[in-house]
C-alpha positions in Angstrom: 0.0 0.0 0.0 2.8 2.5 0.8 4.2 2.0 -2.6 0.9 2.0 -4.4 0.9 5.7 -2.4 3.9 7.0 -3.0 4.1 6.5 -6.6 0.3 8.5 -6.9 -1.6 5.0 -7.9 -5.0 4.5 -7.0 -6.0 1.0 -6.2 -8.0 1.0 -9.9 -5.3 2.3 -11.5 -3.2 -0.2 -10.1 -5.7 -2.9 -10.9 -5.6 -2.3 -14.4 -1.9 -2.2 -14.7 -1.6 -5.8 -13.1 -5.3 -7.0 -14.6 -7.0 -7.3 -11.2 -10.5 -5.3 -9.6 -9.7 -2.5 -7.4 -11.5 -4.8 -4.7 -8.9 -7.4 -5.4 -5.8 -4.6 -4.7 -8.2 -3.8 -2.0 -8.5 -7.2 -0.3 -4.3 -7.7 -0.7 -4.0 -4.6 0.7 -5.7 -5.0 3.8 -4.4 -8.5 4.5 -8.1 -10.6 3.4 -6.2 -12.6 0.7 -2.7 -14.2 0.2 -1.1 -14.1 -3.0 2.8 -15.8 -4.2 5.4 -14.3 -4.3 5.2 -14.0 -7.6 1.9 -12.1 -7.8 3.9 -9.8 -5.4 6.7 -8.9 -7.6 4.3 -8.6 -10.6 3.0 -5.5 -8.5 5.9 -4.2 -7.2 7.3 -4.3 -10.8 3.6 -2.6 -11.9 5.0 0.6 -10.0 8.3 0.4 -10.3 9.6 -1.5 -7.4 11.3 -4.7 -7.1 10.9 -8.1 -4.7 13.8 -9.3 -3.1 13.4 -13.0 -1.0 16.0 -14.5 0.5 15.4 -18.3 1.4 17.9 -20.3 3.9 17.4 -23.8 3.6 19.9 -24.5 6.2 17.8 -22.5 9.0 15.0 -25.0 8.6 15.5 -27.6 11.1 15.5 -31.3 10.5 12.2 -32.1 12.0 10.5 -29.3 9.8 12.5 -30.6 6.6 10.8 -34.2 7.5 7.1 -32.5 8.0 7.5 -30.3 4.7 8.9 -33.5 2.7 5.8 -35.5 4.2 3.7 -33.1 3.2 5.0 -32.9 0.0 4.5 -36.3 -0.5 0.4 -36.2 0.6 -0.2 -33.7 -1.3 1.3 -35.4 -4.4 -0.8 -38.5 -3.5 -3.8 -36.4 -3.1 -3.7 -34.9 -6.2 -3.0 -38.5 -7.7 -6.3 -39.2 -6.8 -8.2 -36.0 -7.6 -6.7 -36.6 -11.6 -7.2 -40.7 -11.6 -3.5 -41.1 -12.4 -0.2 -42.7 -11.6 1.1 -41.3 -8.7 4.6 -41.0 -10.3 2.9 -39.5 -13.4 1.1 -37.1 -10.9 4.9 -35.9 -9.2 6.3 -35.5 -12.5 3.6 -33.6 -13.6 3.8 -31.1 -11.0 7.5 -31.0 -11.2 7.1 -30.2 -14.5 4.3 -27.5 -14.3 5.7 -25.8 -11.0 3.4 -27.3 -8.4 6.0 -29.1 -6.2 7.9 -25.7 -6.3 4.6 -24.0 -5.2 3.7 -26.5 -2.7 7.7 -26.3 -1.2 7.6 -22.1 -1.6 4.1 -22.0 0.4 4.2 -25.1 2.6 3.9 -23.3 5.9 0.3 -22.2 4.4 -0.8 -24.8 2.6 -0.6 -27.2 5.4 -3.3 -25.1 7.3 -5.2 -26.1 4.4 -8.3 -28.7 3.4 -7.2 -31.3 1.0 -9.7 -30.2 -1.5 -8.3 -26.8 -1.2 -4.8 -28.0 -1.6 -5.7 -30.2 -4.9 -7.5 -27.1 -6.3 -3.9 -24.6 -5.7 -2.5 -27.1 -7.6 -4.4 -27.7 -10.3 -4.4 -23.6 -10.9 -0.6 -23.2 -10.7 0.0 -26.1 -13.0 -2.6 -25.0 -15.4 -0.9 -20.8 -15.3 2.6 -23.0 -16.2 1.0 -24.5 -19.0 0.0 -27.9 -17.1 -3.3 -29.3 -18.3 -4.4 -32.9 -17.8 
């Protein structure tokens, strides 16, 4: 929001730089919806700015490594399931079209999340990476 201020942007303007509602810039804005990473830098770049992440893998304790790799592992199994398919076919797949990547990047998230829930993320990252089954 600062940014989006100091540059002179209204939320609408801002909306239709990035192809989103002003309720949309609204709801990030005030903390109602989550969005990547990604959809972060896309607005920082929108106005000029840039995202910087810095990600230790080596602060992440061994017992959290083990939880996210489980996890990991469900979720591929899950969305086996959901698509009726191999589940090697199904890790590939999402290796492939970005959803492990998602699921690792977001894990502390998506783990607070329903199953159905978690098969749907997926099935929306790998289809915006070209992933269609």
């Amino acid at each position: 929001m600062n940014v989006r201020k100091e540059k002179g942007l209204t939320q609408e303007a801002l909306g239709k730089m990035v192809g989103m509602s002003k309720s949309g810039i609204s709801k990030i804005e005030n903390g109602l919806t989550h969005i990547s990473a990604e959809d972060a830098s896309i607005l920082l770049e929108a106005m000029g700015g840039q995202l910087s992440i810095e990600v230790r893998e080596n602060d992440m304790g061994e017992k959290s490594k083990e939880m996210k790799c489980r996890f990991v592992t469900i979720a591929v199994q899950w969305f086996a399931e959901a698509k009726q398919i191999a589940k090697s076919k199904a890790y590939n797949f999402l290796t492939l079209y970005k959803g492990i990547e998602f699921l690792d990047n977001n894990f502390r998230y998506e783990q607070t999340l329903p199953k159905e829930v978690i098969v749907n993320d997926l099935i929306r990252i790998c289809e915006k990476n070209g992933g269609r089954l």
